[in-house]
C-alpha positions in Angstrom: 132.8 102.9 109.1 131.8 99.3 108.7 131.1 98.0 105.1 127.0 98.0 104.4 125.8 94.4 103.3 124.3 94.9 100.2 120.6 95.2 100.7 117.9 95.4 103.6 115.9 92.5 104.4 112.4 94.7 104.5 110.0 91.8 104.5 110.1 88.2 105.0 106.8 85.1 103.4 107.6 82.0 106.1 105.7 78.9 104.6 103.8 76.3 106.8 102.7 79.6 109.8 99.2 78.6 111.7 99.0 82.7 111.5 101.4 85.3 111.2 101.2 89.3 111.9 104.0 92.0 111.4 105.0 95.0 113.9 106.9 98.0 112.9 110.1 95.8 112.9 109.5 92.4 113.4 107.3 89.2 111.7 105.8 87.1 114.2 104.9 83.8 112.8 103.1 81.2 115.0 103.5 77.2 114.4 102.3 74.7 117.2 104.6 74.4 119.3 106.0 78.4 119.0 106.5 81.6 117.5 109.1 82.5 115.1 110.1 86.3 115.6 111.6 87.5 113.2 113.6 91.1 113.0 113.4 92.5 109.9 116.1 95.6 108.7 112.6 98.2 108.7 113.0 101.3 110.8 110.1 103.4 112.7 109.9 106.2 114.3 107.1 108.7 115.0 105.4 105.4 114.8 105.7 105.4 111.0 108.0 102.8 109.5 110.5 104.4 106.8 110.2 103.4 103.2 113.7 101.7 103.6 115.4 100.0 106.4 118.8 99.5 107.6 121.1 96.8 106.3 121.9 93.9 108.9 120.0 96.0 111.7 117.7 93.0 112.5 120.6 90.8 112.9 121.7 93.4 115.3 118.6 93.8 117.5 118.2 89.7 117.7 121.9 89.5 118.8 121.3 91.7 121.6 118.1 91.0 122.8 120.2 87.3 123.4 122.4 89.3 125.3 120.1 90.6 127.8 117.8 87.7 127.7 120.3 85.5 129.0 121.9 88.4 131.5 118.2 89.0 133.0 116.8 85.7 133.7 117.6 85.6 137.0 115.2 88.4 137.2 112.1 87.2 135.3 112.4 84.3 133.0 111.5 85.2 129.0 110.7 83.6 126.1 113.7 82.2 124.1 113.5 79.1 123.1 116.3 79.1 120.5 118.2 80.9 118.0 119.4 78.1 116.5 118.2 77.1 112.5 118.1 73.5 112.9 115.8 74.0 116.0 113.2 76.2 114.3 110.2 74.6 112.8 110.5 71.6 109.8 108.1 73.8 107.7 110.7 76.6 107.5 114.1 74.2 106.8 114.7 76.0 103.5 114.9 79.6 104.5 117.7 79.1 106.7 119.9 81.9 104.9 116.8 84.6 105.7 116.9 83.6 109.1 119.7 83.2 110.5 121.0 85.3 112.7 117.8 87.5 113.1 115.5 84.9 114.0 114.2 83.8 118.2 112.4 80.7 118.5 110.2 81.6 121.2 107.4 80.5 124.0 103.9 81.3 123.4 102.4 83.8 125.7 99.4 85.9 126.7 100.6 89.3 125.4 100.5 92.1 128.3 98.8 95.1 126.5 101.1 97.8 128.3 104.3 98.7 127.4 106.5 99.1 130.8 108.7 102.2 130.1 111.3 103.6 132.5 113.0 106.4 133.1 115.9 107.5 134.8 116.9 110.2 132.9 114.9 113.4 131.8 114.2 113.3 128.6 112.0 112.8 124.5 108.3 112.3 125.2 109.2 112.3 129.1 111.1 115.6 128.9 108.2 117.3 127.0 105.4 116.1 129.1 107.7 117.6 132.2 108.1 120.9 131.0 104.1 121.1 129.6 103.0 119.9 133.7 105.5 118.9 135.5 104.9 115.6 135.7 105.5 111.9 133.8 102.5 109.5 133.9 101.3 110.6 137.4 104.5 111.5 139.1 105.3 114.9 139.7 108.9 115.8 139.5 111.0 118.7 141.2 111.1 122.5 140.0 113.6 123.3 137.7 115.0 120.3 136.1 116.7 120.6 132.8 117.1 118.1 130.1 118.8 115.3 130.4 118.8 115.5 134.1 119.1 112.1 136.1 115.6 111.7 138.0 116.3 111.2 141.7 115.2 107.8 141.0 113.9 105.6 138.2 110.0 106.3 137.4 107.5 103.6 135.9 105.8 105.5 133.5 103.9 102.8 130.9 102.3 103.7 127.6 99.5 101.9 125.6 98.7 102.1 122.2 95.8 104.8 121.6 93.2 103.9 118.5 95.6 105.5 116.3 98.1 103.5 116.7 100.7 106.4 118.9 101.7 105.3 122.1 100.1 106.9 124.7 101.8 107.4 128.1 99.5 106.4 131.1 99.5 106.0 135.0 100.7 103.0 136.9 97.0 103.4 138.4 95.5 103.2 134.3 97.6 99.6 134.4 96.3 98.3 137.6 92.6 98.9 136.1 93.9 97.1 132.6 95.9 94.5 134.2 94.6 94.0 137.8 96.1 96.0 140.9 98.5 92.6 141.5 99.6 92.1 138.1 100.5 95.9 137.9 102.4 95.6 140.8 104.3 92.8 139.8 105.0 94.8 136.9 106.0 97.8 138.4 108.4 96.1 140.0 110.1 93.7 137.4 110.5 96.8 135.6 112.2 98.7 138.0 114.4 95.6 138.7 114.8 95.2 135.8 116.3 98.7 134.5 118.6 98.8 137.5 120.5 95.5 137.0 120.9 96.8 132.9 121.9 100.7 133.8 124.6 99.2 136.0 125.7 96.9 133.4 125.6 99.6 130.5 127.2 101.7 133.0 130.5 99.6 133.4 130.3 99.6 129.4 130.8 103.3 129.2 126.7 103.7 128.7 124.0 105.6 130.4 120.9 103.5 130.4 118.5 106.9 130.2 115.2 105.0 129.2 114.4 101.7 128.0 111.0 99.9 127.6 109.8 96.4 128.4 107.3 93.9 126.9 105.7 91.1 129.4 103.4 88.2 128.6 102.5 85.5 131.1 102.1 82.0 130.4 100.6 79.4 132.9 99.8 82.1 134.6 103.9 82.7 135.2 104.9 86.2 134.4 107.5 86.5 131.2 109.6 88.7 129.5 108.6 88.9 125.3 109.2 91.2 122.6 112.8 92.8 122.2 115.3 93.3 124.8 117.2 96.6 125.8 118.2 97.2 122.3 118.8 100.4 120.2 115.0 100.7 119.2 113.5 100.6 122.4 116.0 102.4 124.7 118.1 105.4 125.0 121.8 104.9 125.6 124.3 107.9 126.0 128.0 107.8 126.4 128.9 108.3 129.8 132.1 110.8 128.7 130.4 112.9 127.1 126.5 113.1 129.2 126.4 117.1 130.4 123.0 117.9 131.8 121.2 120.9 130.6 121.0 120.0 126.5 120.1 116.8 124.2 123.0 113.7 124.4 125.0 112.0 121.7 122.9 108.9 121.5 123.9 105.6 120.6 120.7 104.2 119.7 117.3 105.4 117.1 117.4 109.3 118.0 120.2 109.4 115.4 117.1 109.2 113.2 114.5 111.1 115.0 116.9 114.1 114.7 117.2 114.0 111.0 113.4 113.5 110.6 112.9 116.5 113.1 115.2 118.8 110.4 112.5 117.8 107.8 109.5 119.6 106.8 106.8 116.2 107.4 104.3 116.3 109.9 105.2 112.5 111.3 101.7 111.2 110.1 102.5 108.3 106.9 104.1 108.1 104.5 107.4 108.5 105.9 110.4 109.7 103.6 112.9 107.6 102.6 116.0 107.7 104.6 119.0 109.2 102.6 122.1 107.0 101.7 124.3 108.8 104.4 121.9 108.4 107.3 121.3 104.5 106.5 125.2 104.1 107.0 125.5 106.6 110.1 122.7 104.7 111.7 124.3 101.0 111.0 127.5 102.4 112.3 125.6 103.8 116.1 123.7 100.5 116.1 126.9 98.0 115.5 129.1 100.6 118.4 126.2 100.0 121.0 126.0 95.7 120.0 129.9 96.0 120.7 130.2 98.1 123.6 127.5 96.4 125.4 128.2 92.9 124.4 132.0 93.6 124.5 132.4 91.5 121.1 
């Protein structure tokens, strides 16, 4: 098991920001010409962020969502600008150590408000809503699946935030009235596109590609992709030796942590617990065999 770095980088004070918000992971700081994103070490799940984070996981995320970014732009364009120090912003020349190497200098863009989930596999919120109705989002799905299964084919099945801040999963026909029926479509498809290309990649990495979600903005009108990129924290990846239908999968990705919440006695509302010593390292570990695998560095 790989060597921790010695602490995790939980929160991050950029000088010279026009305005700045944080996510569950990352600290989006806008300057005039773009938006610094920057991927902090925090973990969430349950939509709660854990008291402690995960050493070097920001780096991580950033160095994947490159990855993709670069692999996928001959399906939708994105946002990266950079992730280069000396490009970023003069106001910010002196945090260099901070930010390297977790850090996207990206394009301003009108945020989407609908996360674009897809599924090809049968399983966490999508699993549950299957066996309560069986359905996902608006599409009903054949008697007698089990979990796990692969869907006969990938299913758009978006989610929004509710007031409480819990995703909530929604139909493509909720997005069209959200977004417009054209934009939705458009959507729709990029997604689907979108997921294929990646699963076929993963595949040929040893990785299922069960679920993954995607973040769109549109500038000039243009439709882009934003956010993260087919990382760890926003997809499920199994290894294709050992996927058996019928039961949960090893996952090389944040389930790891949802599992060892789940064998605690909270009721997923804040505050989280802290993560113990052992789990911090195990998750590292999963995170730095997917950036690997996929990136085959």
């Amino acid at each position: 098991m790989s060597e921790l770095p010695e602490k995790a980088i939980l929160t991050t004070d950029l000088p010279g920001a026009i305005s700045r918000r944080s996510g569950k992971v990352r600290d989006i700081y806008e300057y005039e010409q773009g938006l610094l994103l920057v991927a902090t070490d925090r973990i969430s799940a349950f939509d709660c962020v854990m008291p402690n984070g995960i050493p070097g996981k920001g780096k991580i995320l950033t160095a994947l969502s490159v990855f993709w970014f670069d692999k996928t732009r001959h399906i939708v364009p994105n946002h990266l600008l950079s992730v280069n120090v000396d490009d970023f912003p003069a106001e910010v020349a002196e945090c260099g150590a901070i930010l390297e190497g977790r850090t996207m200098w990206a394009r301003k863009a009108k945020v989407i408000p609908v996360e674009c989930v897809v599924r090809g596999y049968l399983s966490g919120s999508g699993w549950r809503s299957y066996k309560e109705s069986g359905e996902i989002c608006g599409h009903q799905l054949p008697e007698g699946l089990v979990e796990s299964a692969q869907l006969s084919e990938p299913i758009f099945t978006p989610a929004t935030k509710a007031p409480s801040g819990h995703d909530e999963n929604i139909t493509k026909e909720r997005v069209a009235e959200i977004t417009g029926s054209r934009l939705a479509k458009d959507l729709e498809e990029k997604t689907l596109e979108l997921y294929q290309f990646a699963a076929d990649f993963a595949r040929q990495r040893g990785f299922i590609l069960a679920d993954t979600k995607f973040e769109f903005g549109l500038v000039n009108g243009d439709l882009i992709l934003i956010d993260e990129l087919l990382t760890p924290d926003a997809s499920r990846y199994w290894d294709v030796s050992q996927y058996e239908p019928g039961r949960p999968q090893q996952a090389y990705d944040k389930q790891y942590v949802r599992d060892y919440l789940d064998s605690l006695d909270w009721d997923k509302e804040p505050p989280a617990p802290e993560l113990p010593a052992e789990v911090i390292a195990q998750t590292r570990e999963i995170y730095l065999q997917t950036l690997h695998r996929i990136t085959a560095q």
